[in-house]
N, C-alpha and C positions, 0 to 999 in steps of 0.2 A: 504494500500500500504506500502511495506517495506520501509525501512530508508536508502538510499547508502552513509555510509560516506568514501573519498578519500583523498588522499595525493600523490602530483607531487612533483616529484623530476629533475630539470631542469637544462640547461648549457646556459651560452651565452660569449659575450666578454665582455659584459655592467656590470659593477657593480649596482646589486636590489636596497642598500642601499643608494645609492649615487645619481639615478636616479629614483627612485621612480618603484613603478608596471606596470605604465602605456607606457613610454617610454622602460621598459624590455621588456611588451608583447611585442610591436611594432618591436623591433631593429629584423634586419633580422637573425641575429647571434643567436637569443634565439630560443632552443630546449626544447623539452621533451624525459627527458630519461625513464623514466618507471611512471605508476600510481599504490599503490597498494589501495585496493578497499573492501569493508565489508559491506553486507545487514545485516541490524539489529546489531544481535551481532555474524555471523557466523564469523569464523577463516579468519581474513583478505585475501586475493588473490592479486597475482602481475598482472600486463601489464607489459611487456618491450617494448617499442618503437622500435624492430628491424626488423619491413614488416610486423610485424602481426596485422589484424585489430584491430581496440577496440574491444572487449569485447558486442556479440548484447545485451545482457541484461541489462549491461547498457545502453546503447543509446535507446534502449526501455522504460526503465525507468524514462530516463529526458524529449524523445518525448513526454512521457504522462505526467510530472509535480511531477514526485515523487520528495522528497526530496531529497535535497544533503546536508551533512555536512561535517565541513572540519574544521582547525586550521585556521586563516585568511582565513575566506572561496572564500573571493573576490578574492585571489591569483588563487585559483581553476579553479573559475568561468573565470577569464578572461585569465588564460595558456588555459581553455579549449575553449573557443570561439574564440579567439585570434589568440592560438599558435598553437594545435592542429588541428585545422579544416583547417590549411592551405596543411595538408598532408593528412586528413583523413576525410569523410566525419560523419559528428557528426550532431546531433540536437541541438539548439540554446541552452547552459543553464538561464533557465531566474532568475533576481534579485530577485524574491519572492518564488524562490524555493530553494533559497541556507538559510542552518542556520550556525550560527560561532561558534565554542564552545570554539573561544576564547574570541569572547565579552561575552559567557555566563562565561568565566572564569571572568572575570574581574566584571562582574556585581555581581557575588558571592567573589568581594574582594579579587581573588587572583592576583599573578603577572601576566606580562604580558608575557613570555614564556611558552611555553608547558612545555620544562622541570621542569621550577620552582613552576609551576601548577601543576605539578604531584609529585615534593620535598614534597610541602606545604601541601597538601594532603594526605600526608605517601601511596602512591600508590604503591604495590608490586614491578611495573615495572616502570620506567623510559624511557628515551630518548637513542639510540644506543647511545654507547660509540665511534663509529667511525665518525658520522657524519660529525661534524665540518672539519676534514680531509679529506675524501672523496668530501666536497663542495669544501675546498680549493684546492685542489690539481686537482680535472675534472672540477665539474661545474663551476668557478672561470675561467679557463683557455678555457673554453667549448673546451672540451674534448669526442672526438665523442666516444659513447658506446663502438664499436667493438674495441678501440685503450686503453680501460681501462681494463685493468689485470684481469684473472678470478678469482683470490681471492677478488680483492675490487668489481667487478662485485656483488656477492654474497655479499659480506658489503655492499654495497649500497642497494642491493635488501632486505634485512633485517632488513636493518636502516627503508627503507621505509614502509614497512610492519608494523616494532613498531612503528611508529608515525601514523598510522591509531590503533592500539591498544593501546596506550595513552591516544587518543584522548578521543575514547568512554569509557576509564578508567573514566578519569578527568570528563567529561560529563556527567556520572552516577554520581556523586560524586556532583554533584552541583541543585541547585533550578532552573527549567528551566524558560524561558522566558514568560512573559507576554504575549497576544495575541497582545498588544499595545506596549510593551517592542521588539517584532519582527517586527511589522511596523515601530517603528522608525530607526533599526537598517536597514530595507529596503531601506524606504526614505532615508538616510544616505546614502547608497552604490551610489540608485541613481543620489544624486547629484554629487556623486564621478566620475562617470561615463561622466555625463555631463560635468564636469567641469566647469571653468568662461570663460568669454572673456577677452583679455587681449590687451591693445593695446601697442603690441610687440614694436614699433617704439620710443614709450614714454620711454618704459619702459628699452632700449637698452640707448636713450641718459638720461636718469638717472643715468644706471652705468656708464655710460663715465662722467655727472656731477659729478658723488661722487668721479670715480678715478682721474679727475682735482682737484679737493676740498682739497682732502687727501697729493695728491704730493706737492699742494702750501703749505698745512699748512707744510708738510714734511721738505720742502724749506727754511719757514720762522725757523724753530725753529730750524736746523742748522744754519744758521746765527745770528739768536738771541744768541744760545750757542756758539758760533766762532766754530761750527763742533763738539760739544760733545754727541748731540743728533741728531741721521739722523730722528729720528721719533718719533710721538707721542705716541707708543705704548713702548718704552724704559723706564719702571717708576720706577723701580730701579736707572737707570741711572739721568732722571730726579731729583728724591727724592737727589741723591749725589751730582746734582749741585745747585739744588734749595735750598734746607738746610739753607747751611752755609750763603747763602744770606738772609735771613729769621732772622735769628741770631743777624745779624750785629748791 
């Protein structure tokens, strides 16, 4: 069975890095603007998100369990179970069918970017030069397709395409995973997936203990300093009153 490695390219209002994968998939505001897509090592292919189904050969594909690989493949996996299947109807992708070729980056000691995995590497090609732009300025502000410019349309569509031909650059390029080395990295996802129980109640009057805690001490050490220090995190300040009493 061939190899399908992809790469989503997404909008929401939620910031990824701020709220993690799992609250991005969720928030109602996160889309999918295009997947571009490559069997083995044939010449990548785009999906755009604009009415057109996915692609049946993929969804054929994963119905039957072929692989998928991806750059943080878990992001894949769950824009595609998540986010995509809320508009489209897709087969479940499962935990033990996804591989990462960025943990396999990392297990071959390199950094943890794609681009800087492909720097490290002396790889012909690189990461699009537009990206970082095109995220900030659509997907950052989730910015619906048709309302994005046909020039960055086609940057975005390109961007996307080379980070699926990156990928399998880098990937060539590395010692692949253990059979034991991929189970752990499964198990891993799925505890991800699980998550913990948390008991929210506790842990809500915890912050509120710590933000009491912090203002008294905040309190005390204005009046200890007659108001030269509003806080304990001023250690410059501190350092210039405390000093010279130290001296004496």
């Amino acid at each position: 069975m061939p190899k399908l490695s992809i790469d989503f390219e997404t909008r929401s209002l939620i910031d990824l890095t701020k709220v993690g994968l799992y609250r991005y998939a969720h928030d109602s505001s996160t889309g999918i603007y295009m997947m571009a897509y490559s069997f083995d090592d044939a010449p990548p292919e785009i999906w755009v998100n604009d009415g057109t189904p996915v692609p049946k050969k993929i969804c054929k594909h994963i119905e039957t369990g072929g692989e998928v690989w991806a750059f943080n493949a878990a992001f894949e996996r769950i824009m595609w179970n998540e986010v995509l299947s809320r508009t489209h109807i897709v087969p479940k992708m499962l935990v033990e069918q996804t591989f990462c070729t960025a943990a396999m980056g990392r297990v071959n000691s390199l950094p943890n970017s794609l681009g800087y995995q492909a720097k490290a590497l002396g790889c012909r090609i690189g990461k699009g030069q537009h990206g970082d732009r095109l995220i900030r300025q659509y997907s950052c502000t989730n910015t619906l397709w048709k309302d994005i410019p046909e020039d960055d349309q086609q940057r975005f569509i390109e961007y996307c395409l080379r980070d699926v031909e990156v990928e399998q650059l880098v990937a060539s390029c590395c010692r692949d995973l253990s059979a034991d080395e991929w189970d752990d990295y499964h198990n891993m996802e799925r505890m991800n997936d699980r998550g913990i129980q948390v008991d929210t109640e506790f842990a809500e009057a915890a912050i509120a203990l710590a933000a009491y805690v912090k203002q008294d001490v905040a309190d005390k050490m204005k009046a200890l300093t007659g108001g030269y220090l509003l806080s304990t995190t001023e250690r410059k300040k501190r350092d210039e009153w405390l000093l010279p009493k130290l001296t004496k």
